[in-house]
VORODO-675385 format. One record per residue: residue number from 1; residue in one letter; x, y, z of N, C-alpha, C in turn. Coordinates in steps of 0.02 Angstrom, whole numbers. Last residue first. Example, Ala and Ser with C-alpha at 12.3 -4.5 7.8 and 13.67 -1.06 7.14 Angstrom:
@i 2	aa S	n_x 642	n_y -112	n_z 354	ca_x 684	ca_y -53	ca_z 357	c_x 645	c_y 2	c_z 394
@i 1	aa A	n_x 660	n_y -284	n_z 390	ca_x 615	ca_y -225	ca_z 390	c_x 660	c_y -165	c_z 390
//
This chain:
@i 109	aa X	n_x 1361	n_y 382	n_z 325	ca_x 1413	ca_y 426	ca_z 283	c_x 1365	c_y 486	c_z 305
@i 108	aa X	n_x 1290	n_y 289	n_z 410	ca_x 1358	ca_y 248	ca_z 385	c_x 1410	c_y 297	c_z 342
@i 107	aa X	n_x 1220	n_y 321	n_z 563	ca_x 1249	ca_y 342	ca_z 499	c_x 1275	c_y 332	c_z 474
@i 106	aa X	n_x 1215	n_y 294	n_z 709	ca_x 1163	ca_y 258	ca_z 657	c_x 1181	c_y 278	c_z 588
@i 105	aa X	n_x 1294	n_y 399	n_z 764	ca_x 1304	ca_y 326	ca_z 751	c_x 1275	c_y 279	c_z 723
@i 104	aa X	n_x 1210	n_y 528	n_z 762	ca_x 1267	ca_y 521	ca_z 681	c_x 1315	c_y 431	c_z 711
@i 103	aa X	n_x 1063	n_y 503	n_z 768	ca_x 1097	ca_y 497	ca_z 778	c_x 1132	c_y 496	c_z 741
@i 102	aa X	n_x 985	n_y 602	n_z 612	ca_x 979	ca_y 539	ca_z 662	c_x 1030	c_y 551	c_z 714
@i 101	aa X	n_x 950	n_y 715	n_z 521	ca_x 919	ca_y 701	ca_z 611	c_x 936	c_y 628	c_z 646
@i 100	aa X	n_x 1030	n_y 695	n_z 436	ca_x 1070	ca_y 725	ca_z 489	c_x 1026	c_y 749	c_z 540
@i 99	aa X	n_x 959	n_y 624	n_z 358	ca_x 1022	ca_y 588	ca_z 389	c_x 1037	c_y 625	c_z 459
@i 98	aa X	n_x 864	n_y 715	n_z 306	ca_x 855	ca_y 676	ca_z 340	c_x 907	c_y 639	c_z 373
@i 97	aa X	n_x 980	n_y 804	n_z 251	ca_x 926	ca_y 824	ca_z 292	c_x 902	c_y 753	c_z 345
@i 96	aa X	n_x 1018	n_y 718	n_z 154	ca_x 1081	ca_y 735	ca_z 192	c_x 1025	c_y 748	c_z 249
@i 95	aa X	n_x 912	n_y 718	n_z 70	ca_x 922	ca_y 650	ca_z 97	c_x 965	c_y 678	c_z 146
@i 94	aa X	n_x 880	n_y 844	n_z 17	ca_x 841	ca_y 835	ca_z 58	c_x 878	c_y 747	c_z 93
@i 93	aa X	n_x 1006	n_y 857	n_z -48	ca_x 1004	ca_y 885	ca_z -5	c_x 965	c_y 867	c_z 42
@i 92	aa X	n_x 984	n_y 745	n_z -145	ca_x 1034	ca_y 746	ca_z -114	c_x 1030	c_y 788	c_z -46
@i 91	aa X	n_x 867	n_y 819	n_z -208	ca_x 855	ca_y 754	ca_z -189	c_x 934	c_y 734	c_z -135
@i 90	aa X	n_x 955	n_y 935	n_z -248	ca_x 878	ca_y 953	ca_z -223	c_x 861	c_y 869	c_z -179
@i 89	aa X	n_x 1041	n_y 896	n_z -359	ca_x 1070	ca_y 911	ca_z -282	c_x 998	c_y 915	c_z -233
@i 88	aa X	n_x 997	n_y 822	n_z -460	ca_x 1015	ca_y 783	ca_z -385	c_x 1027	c_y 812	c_z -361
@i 87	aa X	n_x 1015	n_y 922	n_z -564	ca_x 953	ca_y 895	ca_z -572	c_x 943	c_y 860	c_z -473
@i 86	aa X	n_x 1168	n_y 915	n_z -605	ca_x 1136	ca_y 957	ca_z -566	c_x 1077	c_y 952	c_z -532
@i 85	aa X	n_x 1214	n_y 750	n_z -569	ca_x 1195	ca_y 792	ca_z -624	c_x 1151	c_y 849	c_z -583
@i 84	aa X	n_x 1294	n_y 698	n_z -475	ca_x 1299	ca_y 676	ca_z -545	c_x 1278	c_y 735	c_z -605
@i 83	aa X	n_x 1350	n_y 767	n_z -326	ca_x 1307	ca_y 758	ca_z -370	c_x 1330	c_y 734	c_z -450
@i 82	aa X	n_x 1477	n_y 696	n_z -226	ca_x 1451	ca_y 767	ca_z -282	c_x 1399	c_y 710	c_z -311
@i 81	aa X	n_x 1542	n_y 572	n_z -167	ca_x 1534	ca_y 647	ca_z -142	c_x 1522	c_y 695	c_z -188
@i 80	aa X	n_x 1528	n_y 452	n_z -229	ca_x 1575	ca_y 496	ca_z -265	c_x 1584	c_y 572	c_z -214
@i 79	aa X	n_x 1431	n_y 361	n_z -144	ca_x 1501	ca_y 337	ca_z -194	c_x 1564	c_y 392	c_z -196
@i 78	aa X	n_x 1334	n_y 477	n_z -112	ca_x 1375	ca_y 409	ca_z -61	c_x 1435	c_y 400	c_z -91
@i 77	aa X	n_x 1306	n_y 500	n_z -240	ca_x 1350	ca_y 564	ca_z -187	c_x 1353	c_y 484	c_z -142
@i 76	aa X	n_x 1244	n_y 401	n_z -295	ca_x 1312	ca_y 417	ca_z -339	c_x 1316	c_y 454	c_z -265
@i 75	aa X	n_x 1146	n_y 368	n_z -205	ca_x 1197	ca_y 312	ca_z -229	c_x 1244	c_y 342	c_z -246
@i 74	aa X	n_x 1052	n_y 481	n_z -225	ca_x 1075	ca_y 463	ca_z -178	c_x 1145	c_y 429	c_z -152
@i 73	aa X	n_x 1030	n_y 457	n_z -372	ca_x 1068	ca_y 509	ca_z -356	c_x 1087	c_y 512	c_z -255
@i 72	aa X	n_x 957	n_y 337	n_z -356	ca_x 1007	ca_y 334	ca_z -388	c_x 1070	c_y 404	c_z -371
@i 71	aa X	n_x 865	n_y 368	n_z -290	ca_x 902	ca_y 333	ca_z -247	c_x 975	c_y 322	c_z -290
@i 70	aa X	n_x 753	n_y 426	n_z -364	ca_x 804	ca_y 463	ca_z -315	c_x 870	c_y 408	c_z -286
@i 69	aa X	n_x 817	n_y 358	n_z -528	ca_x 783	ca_y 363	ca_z -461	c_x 833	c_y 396	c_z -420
@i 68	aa X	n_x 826	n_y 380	n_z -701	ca_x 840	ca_y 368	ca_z -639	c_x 797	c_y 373	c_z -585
@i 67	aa X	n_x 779	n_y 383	n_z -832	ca_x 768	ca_y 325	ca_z -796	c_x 770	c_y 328	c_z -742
@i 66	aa X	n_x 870	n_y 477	n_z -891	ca_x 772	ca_y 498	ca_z -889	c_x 767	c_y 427	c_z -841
@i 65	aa X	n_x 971	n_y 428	n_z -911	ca_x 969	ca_y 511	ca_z -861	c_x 916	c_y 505	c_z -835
@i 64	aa X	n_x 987	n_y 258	n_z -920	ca_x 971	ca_y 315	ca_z -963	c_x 957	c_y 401	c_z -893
@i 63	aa X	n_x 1105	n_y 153	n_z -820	ca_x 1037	ca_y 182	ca_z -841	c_x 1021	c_y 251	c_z -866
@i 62	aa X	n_x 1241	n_y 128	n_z -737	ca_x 1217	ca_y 132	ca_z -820	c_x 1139	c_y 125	c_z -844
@i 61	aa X	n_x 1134	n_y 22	n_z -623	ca_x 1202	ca_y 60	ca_z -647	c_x 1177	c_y 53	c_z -726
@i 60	aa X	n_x 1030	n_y 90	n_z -474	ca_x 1056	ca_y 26	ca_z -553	c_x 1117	c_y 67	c_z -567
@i 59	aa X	n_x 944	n_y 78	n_z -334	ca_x 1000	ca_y 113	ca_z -384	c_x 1015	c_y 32	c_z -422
@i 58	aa X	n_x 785	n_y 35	n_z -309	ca_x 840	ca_y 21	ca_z -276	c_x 876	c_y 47	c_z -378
@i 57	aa X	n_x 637	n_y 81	n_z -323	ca_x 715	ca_y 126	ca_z -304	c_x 772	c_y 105	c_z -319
@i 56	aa X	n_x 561	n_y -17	n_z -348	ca_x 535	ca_y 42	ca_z -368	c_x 626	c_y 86	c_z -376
@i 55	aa X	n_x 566	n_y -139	n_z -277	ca_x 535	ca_y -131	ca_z -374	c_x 549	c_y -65	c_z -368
@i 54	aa X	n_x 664	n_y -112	n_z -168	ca_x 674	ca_y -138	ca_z -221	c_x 644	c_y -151	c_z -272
@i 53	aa X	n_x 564	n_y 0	n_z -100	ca_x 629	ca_y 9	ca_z -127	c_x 646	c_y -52	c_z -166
@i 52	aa X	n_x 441	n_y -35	n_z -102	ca_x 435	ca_y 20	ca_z -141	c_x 510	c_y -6	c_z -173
@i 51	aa X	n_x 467	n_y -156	n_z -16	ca_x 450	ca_y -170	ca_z -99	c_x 430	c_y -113	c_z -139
@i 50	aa X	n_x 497	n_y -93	n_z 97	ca_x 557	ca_y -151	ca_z 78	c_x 526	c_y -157	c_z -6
@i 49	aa X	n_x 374	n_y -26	n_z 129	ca_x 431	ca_y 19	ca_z 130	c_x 496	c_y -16	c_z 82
@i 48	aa X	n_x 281	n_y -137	n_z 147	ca_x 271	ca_y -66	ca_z 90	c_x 343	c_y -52	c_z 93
@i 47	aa X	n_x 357	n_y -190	n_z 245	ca_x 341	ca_y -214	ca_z 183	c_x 337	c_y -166	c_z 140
@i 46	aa X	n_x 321	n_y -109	n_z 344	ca_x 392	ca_y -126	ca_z 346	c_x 403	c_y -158	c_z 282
@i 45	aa X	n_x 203	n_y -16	n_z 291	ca_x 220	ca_y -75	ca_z 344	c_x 291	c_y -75	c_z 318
@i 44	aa X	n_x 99	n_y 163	n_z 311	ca_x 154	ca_y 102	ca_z 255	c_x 182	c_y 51	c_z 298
@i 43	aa X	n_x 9	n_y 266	n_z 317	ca_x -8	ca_y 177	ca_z 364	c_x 54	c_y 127	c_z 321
@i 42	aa X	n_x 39	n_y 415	n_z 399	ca_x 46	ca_y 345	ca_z 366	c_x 54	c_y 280	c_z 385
@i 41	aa X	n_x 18	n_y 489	n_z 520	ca_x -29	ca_y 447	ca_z 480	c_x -13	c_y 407	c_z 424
@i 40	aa X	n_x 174	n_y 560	n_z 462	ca_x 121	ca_y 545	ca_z 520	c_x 61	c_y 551	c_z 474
@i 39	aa X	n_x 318	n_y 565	n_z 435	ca_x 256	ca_y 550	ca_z 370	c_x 200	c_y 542	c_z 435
@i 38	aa X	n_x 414	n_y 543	n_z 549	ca_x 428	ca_y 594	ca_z 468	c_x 353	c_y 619	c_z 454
@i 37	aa X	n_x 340	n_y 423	n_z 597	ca_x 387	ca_y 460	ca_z 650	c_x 370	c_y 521	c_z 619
@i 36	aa X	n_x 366	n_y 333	n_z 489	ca_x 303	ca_y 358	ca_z 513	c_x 306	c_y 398	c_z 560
@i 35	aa X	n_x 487	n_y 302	n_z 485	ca_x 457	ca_y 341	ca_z 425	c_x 386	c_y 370	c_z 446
@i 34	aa X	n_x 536	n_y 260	n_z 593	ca_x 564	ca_y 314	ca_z 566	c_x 509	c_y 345	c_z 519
@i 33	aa X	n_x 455	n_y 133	n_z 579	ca_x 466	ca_y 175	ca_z 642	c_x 488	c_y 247	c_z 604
@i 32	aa X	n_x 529	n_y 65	n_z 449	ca_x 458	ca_y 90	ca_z 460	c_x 445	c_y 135	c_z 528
@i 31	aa X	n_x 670	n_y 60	n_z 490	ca_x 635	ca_y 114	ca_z 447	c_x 572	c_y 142	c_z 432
@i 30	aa X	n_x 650	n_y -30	n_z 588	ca_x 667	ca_y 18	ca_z 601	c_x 652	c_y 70	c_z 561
@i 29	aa X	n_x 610	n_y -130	n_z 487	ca_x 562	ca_y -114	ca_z 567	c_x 588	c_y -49	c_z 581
@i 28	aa X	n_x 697	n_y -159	n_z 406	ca_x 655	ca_y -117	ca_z 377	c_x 583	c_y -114	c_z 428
@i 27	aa X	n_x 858	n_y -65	n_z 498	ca_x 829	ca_y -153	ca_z 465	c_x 766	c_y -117	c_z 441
@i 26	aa X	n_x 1006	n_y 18	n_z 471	ca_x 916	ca_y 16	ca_z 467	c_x 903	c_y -37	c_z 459
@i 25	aa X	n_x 1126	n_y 67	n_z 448	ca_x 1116	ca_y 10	ca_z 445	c_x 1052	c_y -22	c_z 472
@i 24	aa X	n_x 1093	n_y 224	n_z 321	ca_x 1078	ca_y 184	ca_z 379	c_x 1119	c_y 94	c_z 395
@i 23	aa X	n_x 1077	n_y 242	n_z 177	ca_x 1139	ca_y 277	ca_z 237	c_x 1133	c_y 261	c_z 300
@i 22	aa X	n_x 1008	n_y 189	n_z 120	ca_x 1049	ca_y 186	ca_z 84	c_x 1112	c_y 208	c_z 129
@i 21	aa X	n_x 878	n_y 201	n_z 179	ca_x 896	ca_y 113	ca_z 159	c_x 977	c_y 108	c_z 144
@i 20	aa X	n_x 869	n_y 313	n_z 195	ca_x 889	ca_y 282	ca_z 253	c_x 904	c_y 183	c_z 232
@i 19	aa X	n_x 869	n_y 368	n_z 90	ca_x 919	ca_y 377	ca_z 106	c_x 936	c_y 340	c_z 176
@i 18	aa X	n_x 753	n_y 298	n_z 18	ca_x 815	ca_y 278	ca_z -7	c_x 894	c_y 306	c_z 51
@i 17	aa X	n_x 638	n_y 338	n_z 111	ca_x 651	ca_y 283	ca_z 107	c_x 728	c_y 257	c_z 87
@i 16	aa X	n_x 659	n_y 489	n_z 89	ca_x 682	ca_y 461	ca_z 136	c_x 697	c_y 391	c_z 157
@i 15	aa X	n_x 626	n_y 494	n_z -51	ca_x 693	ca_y 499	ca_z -55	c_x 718	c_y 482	c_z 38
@i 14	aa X	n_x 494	n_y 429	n_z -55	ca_x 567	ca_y 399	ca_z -83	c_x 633	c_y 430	c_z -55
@i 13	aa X	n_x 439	n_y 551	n_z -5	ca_x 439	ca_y 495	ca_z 43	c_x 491	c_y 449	c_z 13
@i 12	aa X	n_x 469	n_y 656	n_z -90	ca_x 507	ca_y 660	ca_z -9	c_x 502	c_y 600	c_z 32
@i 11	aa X	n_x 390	n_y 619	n_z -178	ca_x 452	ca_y 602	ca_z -196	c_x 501	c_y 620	c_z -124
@i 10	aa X	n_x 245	n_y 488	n_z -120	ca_x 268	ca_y 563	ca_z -118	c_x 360	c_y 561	c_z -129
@i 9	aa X	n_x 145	n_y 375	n_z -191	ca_x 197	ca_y 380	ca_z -155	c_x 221	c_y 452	c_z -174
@i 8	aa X	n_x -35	n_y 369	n_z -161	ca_x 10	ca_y 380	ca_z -204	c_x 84	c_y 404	c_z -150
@i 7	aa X	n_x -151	n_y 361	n_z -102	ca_x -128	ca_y 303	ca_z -107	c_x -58	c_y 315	c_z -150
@i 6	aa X	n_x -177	n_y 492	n_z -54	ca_x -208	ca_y 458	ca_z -123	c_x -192	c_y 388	c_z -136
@i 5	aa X	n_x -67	n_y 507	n_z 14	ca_x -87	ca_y 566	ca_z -15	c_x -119	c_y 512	c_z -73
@i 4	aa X	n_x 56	n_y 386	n_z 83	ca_x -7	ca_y 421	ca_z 85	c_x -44	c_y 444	c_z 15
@i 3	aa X	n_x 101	n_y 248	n_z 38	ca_x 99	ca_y 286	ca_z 92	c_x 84	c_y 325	c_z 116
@i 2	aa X	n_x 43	n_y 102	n_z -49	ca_x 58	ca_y 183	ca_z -46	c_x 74	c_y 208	c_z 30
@i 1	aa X	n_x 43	n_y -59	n_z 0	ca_x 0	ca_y 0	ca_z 0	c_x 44	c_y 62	c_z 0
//
């Protein structure tokens, strides 16, 4: 099930899903906690959250500009420290955001 607004997934809700899937050592109990913590009233399960990100997010390599996912531009600044393409810093920024309410021992970068 979606996570809110219509049953439809929100691109602040990916990009928190990806950055905590992606910068966390988060299990996907924990991320559900977190996310509903963020997103109040959402009803997404630890499931919703684990099968947005792998059908939906999880980073690829060598995929077309137009293809990508937030998680992709998430992926490259983890990797590389800079954005890929100007287009990521907005999705980059908001993920750093979320990172940098956690504890910074729960943080892998």
């Amino acid at each position: 099930m979606p996570a809110s607004h219509a049953n439809r997934w929100q691109k602040d809700e990916d990009i928190f899903v990806a950055a905590l899937r992606l910068g966390t050592n988060f299990d996907w109990k924990q991320i559900e906690v977190a996310f509903q913590s963020i997103f109040e009233g959402s009803t997404a399960t630890k499931k919703d959250l684990e099968s947005r990100f792998n059908k939906n997010l999880k980073p690829q390599l060598d995929i077309p500009r137009e293809q990508r996912t937030v998680a992709d531009a998430i992926d490259d600044y983890r990797h590389y420290g800079k954005v890929t393409y100007p287009e990521d810093q907005v999705v980059v920024d908001k993920a750093l955001e979320y990172l940098g309410s956690l504890d910074p021992e729960d943080r892998l970068w």
